[in-house]
C-alpha positions in Angstrom: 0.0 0.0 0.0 3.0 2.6 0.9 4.6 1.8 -2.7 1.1 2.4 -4.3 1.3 6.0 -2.5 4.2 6.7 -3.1 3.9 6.1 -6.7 0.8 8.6 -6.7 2.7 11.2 -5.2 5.8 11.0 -7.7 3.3 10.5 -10.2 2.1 14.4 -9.2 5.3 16.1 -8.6 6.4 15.0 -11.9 3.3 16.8 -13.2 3.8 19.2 -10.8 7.1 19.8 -12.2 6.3 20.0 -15.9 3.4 22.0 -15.6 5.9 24.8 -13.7 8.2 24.7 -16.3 5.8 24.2 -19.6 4.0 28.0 -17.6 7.7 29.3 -17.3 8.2 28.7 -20.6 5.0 30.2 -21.7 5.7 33.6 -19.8 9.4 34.0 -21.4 7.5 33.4 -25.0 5.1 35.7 -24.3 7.9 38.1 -23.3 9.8 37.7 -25.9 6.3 38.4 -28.2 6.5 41.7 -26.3 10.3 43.2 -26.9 9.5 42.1 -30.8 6.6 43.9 -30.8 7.9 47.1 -29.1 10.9 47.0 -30.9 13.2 46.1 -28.0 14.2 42.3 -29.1 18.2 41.7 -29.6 18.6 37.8 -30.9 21.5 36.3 -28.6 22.8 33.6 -30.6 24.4 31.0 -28.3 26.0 27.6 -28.8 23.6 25.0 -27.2 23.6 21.0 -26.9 20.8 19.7 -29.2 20.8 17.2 -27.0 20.3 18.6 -23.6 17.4 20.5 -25.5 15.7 16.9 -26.5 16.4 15.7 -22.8 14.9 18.4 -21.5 12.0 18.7 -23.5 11.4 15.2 -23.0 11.5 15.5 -19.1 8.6 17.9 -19.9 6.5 16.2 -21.6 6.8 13.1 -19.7 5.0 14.7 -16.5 1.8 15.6 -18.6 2.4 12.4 -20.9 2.6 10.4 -17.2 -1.4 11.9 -16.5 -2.5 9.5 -19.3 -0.4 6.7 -18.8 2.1 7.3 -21.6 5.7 6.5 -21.5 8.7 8.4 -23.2 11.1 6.6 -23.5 15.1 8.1 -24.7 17.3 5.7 -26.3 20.9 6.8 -27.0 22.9 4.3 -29.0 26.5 5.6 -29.6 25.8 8.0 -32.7 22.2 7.6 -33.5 19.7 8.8 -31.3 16.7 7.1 -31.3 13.1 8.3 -29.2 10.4 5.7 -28.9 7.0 6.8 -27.7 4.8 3.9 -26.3 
């Protein structure tokens, strides 16, 4: 009974989680909206790890994908990057 719990609650911090950061990365978009609009925007082109991107996208989704009882699955195999959605 305490594992069934205690699956339910990590089941709602990890949507917890991904609903905080899917709403934080609403707000910077609609900032961003804002500066282009008024004129203000300045691009600052940086150097970033596609893959960090992926992984962290991933972690996202699979908080609100974990609601409906869907798995995300990331499979890394030396050069190829593979993503399997069950």
């Amino acid at each position: 009974m305490m594992k069934m719990k205690s699956k339910k609650v990590t089941k709602k911090a990890l949507l917890i989680d991904s609903t905080a950061k899917l709403l934080l990365l609403q707000v910077k978009m609609l900032l961003d909206k804002s500066m282009i609009a008024s004129g203000h925007f300045e691009p600052d082109f940086k150097s970033h790890s596609l893959l960090a991107v992926v992984k962290e996208t991933i972690s996202i989704l699979q908080g609100q994908a974990s609601t409906r009882d869907i798995k995300i699955k990331f499979i890394s195999e030396c050069a190829s990057v593979l993503y399997k959605i069950d």
